[in-house]
C-alpha positions in Angstrom: 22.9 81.1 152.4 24.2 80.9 148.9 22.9 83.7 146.8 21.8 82.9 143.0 22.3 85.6 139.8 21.3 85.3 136.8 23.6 85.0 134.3 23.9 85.7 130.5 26.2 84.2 128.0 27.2 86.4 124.9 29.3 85.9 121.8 30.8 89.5 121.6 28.1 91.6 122.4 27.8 91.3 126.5 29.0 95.1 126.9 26.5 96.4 124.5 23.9 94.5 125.9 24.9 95.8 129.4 25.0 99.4 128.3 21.4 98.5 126.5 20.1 97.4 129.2 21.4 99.8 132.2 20.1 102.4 130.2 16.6 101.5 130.0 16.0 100.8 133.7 16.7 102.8 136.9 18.7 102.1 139.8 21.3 100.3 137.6 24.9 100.5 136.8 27.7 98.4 135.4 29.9 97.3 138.5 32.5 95.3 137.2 34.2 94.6 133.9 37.2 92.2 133.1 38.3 91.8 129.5 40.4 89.6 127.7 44.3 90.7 127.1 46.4 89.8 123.8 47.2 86.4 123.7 44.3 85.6 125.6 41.6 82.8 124.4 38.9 85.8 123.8 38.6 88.4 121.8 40.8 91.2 123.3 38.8 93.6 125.6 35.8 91.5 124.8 33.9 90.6 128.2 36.3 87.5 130.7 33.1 88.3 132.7 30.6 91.2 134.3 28.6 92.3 136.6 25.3 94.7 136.3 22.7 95.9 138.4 18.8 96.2 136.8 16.5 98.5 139.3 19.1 96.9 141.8 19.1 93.2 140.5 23.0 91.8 139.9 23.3 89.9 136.9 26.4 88.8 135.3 27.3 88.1 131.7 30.1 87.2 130.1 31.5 86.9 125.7 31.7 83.4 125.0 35.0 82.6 122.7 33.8 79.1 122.1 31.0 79.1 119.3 27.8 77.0 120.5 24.9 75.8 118.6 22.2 77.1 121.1 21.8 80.8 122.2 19.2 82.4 124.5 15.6 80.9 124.4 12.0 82.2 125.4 12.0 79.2 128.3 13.7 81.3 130.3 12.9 85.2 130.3 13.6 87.9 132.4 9.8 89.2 134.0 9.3 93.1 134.4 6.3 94.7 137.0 5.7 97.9 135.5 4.0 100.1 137.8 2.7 102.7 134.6 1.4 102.1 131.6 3.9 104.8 130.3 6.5 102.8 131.6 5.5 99.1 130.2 5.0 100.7 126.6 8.5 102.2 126.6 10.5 99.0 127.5 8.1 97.4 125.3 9.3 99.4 122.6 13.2 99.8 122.9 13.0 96.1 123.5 11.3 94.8 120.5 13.3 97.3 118.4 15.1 94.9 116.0 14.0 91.8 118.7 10.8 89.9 118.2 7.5 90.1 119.4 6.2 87.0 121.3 2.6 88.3 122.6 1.8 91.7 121.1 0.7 94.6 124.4 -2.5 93.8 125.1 -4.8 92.9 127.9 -5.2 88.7 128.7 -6.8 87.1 130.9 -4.0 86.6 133.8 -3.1 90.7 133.0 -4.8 94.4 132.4 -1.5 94.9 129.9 1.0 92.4 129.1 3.6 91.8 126.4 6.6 89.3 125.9 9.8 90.1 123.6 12.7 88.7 122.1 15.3 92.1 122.3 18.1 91.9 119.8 20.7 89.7 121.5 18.4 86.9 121.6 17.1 87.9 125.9 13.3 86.9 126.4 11.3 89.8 128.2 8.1 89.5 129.8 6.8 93.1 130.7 3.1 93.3 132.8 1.6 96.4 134.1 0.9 95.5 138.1 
């Protein structure tokens, strides 16, 4: 069966991103990095393409060289099961530092503790406490 990963389109920032990211969740690495070369349609040793693990999850993401009118939007977000409380207000916070807040922490109806994020590459998170 085909297997599906998500994956993430930068312009120039996918290996910061990575690094971001890898660093706030366990069980997660960088696997794989090719860059661009001189003479290359990219930026050199900006991201051809990438693959990550989050908690064991592959993604891939790559640095656009073509400029596009769109970037990321809060249609599609990435959705976190804390198990702690400790843990949902700590990706809360290193997420919505110099993101966006979409739904501030706070209990709702469909969740004890809940919050959504914009992080600052433009990636929508949705963090609940199970």
């Amino acid at each position: 069966m085909s297997k599906i990963t998500t994956f993430l389109m930068f312009e120039g920032k996918a290996e910061e991103a990575m690094n971001f990211y890898v660093s706030l969740f366990d069980q997660s690495e960088i696997v794989s990095i090719a860059r661009y070369g001189p003479n290359e349609p990219g930026a050199e040793g900006s991201v051809i393409q990438a693959t990550f693990t989050l908690n064991g999850q592959p993604f891939m993401c790559i640095d656009s060289f073509v400029k596009h009118a769109f970037t990321f939007t809060p249609s599609i977000s990435l959705y976190v099961n804390c198990e702690t409380e400790e843990e949902l207000d700590r990706l809360y916070q290193q997420l919505s530092q110099d993101g966006a807040v979409l739904m501030p922490l706070d209990a709702y109806p469909f969740s004890k503790k809940y919050g959504w994020v914009t992080d600052r590459f433009g990636v929508s998170w949705q963090l609940n406490l199970v």
